[in-house]
Structure formats: structure tokens, C-alpha cells
VOBA-1610 file (N, C-alpha, C; in pm, whole numbers, padded with zeros to 5 digits, always signed):
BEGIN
Unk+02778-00186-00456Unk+02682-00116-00540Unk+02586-00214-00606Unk+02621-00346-00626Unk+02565-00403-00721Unk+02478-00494-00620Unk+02477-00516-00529Unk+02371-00594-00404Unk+02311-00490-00388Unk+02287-00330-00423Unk+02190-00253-00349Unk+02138-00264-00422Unk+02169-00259-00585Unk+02077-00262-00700Unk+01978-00379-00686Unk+02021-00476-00662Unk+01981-00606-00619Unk+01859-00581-00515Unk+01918-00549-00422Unk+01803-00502-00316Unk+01673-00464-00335Unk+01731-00380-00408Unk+01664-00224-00457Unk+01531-00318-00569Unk+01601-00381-00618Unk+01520-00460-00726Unk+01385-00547-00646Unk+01457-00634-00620Unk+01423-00768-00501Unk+01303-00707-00468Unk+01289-00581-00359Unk+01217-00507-00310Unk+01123-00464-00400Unk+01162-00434-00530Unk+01020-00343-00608Unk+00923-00443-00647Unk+01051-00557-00697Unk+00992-00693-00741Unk+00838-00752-00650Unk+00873-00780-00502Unk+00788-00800-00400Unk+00657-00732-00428Unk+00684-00623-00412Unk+00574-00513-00374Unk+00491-00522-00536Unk+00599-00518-00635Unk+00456-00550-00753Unk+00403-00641-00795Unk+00440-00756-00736Unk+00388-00890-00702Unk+00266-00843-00606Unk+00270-00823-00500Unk+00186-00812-00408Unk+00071-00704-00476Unk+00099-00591-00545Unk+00024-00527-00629Unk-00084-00599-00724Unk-00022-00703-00801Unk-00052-00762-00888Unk-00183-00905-00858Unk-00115-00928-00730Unk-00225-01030-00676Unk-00362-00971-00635Unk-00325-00797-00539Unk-00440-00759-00504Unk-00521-00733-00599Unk-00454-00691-00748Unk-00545-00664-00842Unk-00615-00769-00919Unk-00602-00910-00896Unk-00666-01026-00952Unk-00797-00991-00888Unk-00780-00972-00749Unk-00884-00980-00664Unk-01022-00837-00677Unk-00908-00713-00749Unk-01001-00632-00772Unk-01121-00653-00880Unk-01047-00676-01006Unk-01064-00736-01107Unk-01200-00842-01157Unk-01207-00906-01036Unk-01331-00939-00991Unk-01449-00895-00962Unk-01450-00738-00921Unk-01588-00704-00863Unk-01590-00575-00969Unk-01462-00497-01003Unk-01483-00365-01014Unk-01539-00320-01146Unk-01571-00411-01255Unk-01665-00397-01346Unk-01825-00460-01336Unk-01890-00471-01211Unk-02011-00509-01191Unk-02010-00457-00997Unk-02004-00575-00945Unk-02035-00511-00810Unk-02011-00334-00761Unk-01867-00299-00797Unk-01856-00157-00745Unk-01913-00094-00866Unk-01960-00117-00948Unk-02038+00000-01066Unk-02157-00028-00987Unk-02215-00024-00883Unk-02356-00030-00794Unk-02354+00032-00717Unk-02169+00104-00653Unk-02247+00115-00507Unk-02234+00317-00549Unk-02294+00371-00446Unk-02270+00513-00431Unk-02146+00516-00439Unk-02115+00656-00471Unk-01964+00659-00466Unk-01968+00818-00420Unk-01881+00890-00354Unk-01894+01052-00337Unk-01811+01105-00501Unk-01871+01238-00484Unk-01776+01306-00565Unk-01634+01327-00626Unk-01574+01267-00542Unk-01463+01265-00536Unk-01347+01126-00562Unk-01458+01060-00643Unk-01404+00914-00655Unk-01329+00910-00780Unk-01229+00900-00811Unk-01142+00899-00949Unk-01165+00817-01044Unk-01177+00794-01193Unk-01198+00729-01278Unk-01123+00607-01241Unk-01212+00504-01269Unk-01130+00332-01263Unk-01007+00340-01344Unk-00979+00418-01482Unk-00834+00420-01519Unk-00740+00445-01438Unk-00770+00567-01391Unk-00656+00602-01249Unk-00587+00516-01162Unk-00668+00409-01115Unk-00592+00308-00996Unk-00479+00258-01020Unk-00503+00174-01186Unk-00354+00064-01206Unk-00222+00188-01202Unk-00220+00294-01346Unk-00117+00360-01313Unk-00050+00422-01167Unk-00204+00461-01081Unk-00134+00515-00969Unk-00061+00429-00897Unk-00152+00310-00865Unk-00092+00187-00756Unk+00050+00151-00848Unk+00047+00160-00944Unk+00213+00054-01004Unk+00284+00184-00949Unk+00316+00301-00956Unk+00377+00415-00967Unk+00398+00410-00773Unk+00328+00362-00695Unk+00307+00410-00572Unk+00438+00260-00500Unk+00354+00147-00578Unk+00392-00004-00553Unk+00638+00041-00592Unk+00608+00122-00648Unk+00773+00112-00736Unk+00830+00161-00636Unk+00750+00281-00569Unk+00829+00377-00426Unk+00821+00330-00338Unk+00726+00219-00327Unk+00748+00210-00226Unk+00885+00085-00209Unk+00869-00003-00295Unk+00972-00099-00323Unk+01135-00008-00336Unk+01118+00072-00404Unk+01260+00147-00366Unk+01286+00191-00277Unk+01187+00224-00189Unk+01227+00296-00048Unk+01258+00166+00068Unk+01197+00032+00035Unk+01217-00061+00140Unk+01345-00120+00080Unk+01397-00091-00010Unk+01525-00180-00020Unk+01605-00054-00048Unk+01606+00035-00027Unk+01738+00094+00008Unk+01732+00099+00216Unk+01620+00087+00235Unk+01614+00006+00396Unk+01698-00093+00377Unk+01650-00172+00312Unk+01736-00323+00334Unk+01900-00290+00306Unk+01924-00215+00199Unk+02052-00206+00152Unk+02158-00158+00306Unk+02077-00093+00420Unk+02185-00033+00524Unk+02189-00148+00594Unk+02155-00317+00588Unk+02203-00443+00631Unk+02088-00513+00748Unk+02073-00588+00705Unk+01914-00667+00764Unk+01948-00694+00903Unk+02119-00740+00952Unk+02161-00779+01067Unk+02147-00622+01162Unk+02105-00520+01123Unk+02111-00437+01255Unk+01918-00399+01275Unk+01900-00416+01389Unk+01743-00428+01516Unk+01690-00320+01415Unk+01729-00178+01373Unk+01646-00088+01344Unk+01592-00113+01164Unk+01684-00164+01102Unk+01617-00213+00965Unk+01553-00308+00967Unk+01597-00455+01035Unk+01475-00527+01118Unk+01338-00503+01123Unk+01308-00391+01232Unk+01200-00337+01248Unk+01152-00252+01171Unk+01204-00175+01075Unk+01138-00099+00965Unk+01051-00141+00875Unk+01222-00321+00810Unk+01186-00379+00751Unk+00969-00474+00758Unk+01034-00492+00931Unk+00895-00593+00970Unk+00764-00503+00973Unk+00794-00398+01025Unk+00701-00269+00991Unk+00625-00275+00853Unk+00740-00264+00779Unk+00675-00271+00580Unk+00588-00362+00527Unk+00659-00471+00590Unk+00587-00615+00539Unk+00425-00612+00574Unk+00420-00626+00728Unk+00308-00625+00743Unk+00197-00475+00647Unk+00258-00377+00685Unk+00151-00273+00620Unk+00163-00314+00446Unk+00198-00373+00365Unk+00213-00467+00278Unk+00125-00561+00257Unk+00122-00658+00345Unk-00001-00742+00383Unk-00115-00687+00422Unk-00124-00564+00491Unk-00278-00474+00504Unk-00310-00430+00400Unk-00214-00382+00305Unk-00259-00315+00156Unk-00332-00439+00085Unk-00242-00581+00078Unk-00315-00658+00031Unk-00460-00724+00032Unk-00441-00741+00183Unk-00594-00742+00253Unk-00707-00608+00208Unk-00736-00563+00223Unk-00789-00436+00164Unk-00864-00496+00050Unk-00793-00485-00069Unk-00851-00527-00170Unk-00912-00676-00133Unk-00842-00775-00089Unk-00963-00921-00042Unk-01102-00833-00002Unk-01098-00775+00129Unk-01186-00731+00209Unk-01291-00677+00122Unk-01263-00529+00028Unk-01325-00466-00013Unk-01421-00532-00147Unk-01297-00567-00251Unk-01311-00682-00370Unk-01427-00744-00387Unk-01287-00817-00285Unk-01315-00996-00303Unk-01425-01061-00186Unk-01460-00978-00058Unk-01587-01040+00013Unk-01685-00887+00026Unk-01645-00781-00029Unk-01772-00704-00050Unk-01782-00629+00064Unk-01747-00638+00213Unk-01730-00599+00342Unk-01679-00468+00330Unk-01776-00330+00358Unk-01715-00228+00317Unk-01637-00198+00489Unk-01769-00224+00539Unk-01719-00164+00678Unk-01576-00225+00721Unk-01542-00318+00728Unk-01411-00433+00734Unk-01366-00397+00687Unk-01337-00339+00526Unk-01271-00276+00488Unk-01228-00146+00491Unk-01273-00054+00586Unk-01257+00027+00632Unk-01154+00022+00760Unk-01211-00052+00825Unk-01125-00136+00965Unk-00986-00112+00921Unk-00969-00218+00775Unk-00869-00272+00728Unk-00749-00144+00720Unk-00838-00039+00637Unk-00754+00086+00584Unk-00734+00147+00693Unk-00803+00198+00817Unk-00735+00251+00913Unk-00639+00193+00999Unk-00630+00043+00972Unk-00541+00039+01091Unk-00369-00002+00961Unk-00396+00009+00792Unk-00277+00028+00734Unk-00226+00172+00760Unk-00307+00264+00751Unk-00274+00401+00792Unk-00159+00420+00883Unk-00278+00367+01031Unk-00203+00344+01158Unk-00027+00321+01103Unk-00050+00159+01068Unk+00064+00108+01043Unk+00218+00209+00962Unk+00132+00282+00868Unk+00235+00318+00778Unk+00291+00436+00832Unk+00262+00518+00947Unk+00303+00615+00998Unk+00374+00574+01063Unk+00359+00431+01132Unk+00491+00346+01185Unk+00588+00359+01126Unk+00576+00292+01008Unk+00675+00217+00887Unk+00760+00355+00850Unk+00689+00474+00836Unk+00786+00609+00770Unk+00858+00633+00905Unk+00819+00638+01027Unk+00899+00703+01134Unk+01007+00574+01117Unk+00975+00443+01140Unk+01146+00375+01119Unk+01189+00391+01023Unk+01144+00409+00900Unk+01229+00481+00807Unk+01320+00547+00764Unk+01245+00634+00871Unk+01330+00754+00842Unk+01467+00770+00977Unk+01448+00682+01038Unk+01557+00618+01129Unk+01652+00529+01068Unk+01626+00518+00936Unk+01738+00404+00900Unk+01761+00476+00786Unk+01655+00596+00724Unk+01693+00644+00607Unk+01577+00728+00549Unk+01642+00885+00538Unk+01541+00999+00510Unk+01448+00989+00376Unk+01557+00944+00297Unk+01552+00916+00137Unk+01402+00799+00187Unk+01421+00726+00208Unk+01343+00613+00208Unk+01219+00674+00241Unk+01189+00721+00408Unk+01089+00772+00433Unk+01015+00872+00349Unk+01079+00961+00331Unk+01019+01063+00191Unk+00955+00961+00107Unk+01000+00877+00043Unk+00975+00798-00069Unk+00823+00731-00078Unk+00791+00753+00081Unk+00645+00670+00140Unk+00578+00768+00104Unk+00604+00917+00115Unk+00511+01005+00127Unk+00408+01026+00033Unk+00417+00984-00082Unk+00291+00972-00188Unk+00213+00839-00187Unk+00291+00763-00132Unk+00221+00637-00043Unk+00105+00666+00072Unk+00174+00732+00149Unk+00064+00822+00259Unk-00027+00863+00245Unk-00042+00958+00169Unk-00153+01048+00098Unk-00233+00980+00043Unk-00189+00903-00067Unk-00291+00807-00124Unk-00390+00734-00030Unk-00315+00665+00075Unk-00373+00567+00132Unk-00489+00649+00237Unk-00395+00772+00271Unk-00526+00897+00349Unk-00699+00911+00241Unk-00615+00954+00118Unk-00778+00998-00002Unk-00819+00870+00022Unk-00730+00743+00018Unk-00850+00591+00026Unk-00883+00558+00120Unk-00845+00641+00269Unk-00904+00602+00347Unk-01045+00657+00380Unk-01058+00850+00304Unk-01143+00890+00297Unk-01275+00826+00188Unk-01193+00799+00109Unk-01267+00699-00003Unk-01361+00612+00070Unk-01282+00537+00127Unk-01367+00410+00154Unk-01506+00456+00314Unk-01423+00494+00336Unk-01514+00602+00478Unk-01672+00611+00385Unk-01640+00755+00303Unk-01723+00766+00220Unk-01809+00648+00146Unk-01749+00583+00046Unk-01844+00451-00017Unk-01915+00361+00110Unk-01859+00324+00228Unk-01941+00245+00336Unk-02052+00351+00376Unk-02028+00476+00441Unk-02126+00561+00471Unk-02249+00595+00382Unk-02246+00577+00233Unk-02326+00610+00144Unk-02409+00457+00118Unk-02319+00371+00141Unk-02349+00241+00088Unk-02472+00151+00190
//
């Protein structure tokens, strides 16, 4: 019990680290550069992001380490696991892309092919663990409205 907690931790730990870096990088533009560009209707107040992303960053960290918790030595948590990471590293990228070099279209690139990725990441998931996969699902959605998001801000932009 007390290594899953561990896990479980380890895992949220990661992911709001990785949260935390992309947001240095937001942090940078989103009180001057993105107060310029078009935005559609449907763009949510700048308060919205940190709570949502920490709230999104926690599920998803609990859902990859109760992955980890069913044992790193068997092929299918492996691959869930390697699944996560990378769409992890696309979330991070994103914000560089969008941020930190201004590249909407690239950053668009970026978000469809985390999409791609994360529909990966829930189907092994949910092969190693239902709980887990569910756990992505407000992960999903989000990353769908930001993918429409960003669609939108490049098309207007």
C-alpha cells in the first residue's frame, strides 16, 4: 500500500513539475504577446488556465501511477507508461511552441499530434487499468477545446 502511495505521489509530483516549467514559459508572452492576437469567442479568461491545468496535471499524475503501481516489469505498463511520457513531453512542447517561439501554426501541429498521442495513452490505459483511463478523460476534452482553441487563434491570427 505504501509504494502505491509512493507511486501515486512520484507520478503527480512529475507531471506538476512538468506543469510548472511549461508555465515559466507561458508566463512570458501571456501578459503582452497573446493580449494581441484574435482570439474566438470562446476563449476562457487567463484566470482559468492555472486552476484548470494544476487540477488536470493531478489526474493525470494519479492515473499514471496507479499504471505504474500494477509493476513497471510487465510490456503493457511499459508501454502505457512510455505512451504518457511522451504525450507529457508534447503537452510541454506546446507551451515552448505557442509561448515561448510564438509559432501558432507549429503549435497547432504540436496539439494534434498530443491528441493523436493521448487516445493512445487512454486505450493502454485502460488495458492496464479502467480507473486510470477514466482519469484521462477530463484530460481529453481539455486538450480537444485546446485543440479547437488553438485551430481557432492560428486561423484568425
Amino acid at each position: 500500500m505504501k509504494s502505491k502511495i509512493l507511486h501515486i505521489a512520484y507520478a503527480v509530483g512529475i507531471c506538476l513539475v512538468i506543469g510548472l516549467l511549461g508555465s515559466f514559459v507561458t508566463q512570458t508572452s501571456v501578459n503582452d504577446w497573446y493580449l494581441t492576437l484574435n482570439k474566438p469567442f470562446f476563449t476562457p479568461p487567463n484566470w482559468l488556465f492555472a486552476p484548470v491545468w494544476t487540477l488536470l496535471y493531478i489526474l493525470m499524475g494519479i492515473a499514471a501511477g496507479i499504471v505504474w503501481t500494477k509493476g513497471f516489469y510487465h510490456l503493457w505498463v511499459k508501454t502505457a507508461l512510455y505512451h504518457f511520457v511522451f504525450q507529457l513531453l508534447l503537452n510541454a512542447s506546446w507551451s515552448i511552441v505557442f509561448f515561448g517561439l510564438k509559432e501558432l501554426f507549429w503549435a497547432l501541429v504540436v496539439i494534434v499530434c498530443l491528441l493523436i498521442l493521448l487516445i493512445f495513452t487512454i486505450r493502454w490505459f485502460k488495458v492496464v487499468s479502467k480507473t486510470a483511463a477514466w482519469l484521462l478523460i477530463p484530460y481529453f476534452i481539455w486538450v480537444c477545446y485546446a485543440t479547437l482553441l488553438t485551430y481557432k487563434i492560428w486561423e484568425m491570427n
